[in-house]
C-alpha positions in Angstrom: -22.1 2.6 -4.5 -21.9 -0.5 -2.3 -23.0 -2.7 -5.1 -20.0 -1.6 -7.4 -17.9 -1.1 -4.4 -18.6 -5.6 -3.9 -18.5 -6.4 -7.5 -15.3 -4.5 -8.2 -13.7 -6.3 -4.8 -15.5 -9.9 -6.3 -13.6 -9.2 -9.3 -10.0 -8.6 -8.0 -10.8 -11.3 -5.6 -10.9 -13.4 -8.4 -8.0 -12.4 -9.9 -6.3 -12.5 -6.6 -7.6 -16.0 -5.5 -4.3 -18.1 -6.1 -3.2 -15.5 -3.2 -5.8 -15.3 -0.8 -7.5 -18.8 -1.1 -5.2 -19.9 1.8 -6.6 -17.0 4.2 -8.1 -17.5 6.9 -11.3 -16.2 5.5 -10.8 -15.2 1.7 -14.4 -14.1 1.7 -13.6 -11.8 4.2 -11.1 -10.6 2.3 -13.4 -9.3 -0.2 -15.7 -7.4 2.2 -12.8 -5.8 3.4 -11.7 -4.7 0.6 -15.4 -3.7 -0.9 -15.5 -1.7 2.7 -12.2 0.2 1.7 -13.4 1.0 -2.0 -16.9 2.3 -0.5 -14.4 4.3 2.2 -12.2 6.0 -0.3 -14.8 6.8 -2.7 -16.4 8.5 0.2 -13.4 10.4 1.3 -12.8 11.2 -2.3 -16.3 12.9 -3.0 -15.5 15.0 0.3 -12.1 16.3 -1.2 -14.2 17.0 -3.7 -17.0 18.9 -2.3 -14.5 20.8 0.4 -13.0 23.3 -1.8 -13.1 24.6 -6.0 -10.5 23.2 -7.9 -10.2 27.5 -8.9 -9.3 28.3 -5.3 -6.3 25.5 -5.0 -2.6 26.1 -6.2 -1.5 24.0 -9.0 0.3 20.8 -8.4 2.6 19.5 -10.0 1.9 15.9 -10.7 4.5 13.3 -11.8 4.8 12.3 -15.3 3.2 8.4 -16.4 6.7 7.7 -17.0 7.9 8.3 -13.3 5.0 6.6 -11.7 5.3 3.3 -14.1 9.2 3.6 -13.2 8.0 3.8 -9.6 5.7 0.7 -9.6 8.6 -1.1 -11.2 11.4 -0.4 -8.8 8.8 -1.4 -6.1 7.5 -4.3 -7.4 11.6 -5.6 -8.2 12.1 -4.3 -4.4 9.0 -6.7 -2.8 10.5 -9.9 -4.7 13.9 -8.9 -2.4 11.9 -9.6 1.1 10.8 -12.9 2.6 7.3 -13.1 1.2 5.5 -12.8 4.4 6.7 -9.4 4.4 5.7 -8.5 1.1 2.5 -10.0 1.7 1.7 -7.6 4.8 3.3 -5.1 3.2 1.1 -5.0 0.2 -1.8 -5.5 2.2 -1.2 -2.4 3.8 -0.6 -0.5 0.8 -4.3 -1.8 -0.9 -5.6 -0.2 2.9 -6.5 -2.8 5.0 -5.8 -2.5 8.5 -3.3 -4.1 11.2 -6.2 -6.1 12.2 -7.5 -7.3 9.3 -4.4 -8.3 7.9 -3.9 -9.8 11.4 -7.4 -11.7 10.9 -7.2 -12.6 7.3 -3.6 -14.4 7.2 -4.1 -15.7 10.6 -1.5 -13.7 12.1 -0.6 -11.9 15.6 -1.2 -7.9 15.6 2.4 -7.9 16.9 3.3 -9.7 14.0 2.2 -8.1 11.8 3.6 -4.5 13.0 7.0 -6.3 13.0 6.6 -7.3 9.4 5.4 -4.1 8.1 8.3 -2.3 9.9 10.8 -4.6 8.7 9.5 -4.5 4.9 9.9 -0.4 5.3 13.2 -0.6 6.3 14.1 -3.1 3.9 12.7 -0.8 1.3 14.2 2.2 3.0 17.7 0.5 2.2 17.6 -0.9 -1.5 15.9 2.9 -2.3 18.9 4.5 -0.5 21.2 1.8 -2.8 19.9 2.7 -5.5 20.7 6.1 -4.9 17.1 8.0 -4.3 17.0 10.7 -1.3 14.7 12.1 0.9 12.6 13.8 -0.7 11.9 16.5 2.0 16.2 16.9 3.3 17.5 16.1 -0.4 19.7 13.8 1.6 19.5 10.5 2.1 18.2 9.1 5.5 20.5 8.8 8.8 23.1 11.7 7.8 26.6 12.3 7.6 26.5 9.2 8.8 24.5 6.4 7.0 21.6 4.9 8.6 22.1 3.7 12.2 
């Protein structure tokens, strides 16, 4: 497992390199992420082993269409924010931690909480302008009253 887990992370770090070659340590990125493969492959063969598919309600799962429209509206969204905040952003979405992101673009902790909050509620806004709700209320964040 660890050996696919570092070929798969070689792999997209080569496809990634025009990215991550100004790191701080772009080999490190690839442990990192090789460590978070091996990681969710574990916690995935757990899920797996914790309960019979049999004994779990159905799900309803999303349609290809809605998850490609998804990605879409996302990756349109990311190219809206200064790219700093896309970077972290989309670090933290592949799983890689405050600190590591910290480490591997050379960056403050602080900073890089402050990016990743400011990316959300970026986000948060163009989704509500483009008219998607919450999906727990069925209303759209802040109220009555827009967002504060």
């Amino acid at each position: 497992m660890v050996e696919d887990a570092l070929h798969e992370a070689y792999l997209q770090g080569r496809v990634q390199w025009p990215k991550i070659r100004d790191y701080v340590e772009p080999a490190g990125w690839i442990v990192i992420v090789a460590r978070n493969k091996i990681l969710n492959e574990q916690s995935r063969r757990q899920r797996e082993a914790a309960g019979a598919p049999e004994n779990l309600p159905p799900v309803p799962q999303p349609g290809p269409a809605d998850a490609w429209e998804a990605q879409d509206l996302l990756r349109g969204w990311l190219h809206q924010l200064p790219p700093r905040h896309a970077e972290v952003f989309q670090m933290d979405r592949e799983g890689f931690s405050n600190e590591d992101i910290a480490r591997l673009l050379g960056l403050a902790d602080i900073s890089v909480r402050s990016y990743k909050a400011a990316a959300k509620s970026r986000l948060r806004q163009l989704a509500e302008a483009a008219g998607f709700v919450h999906p727990d209320t069925g209303r759209r964040p802040g109220g009555a009253h827009g967002p504060r």
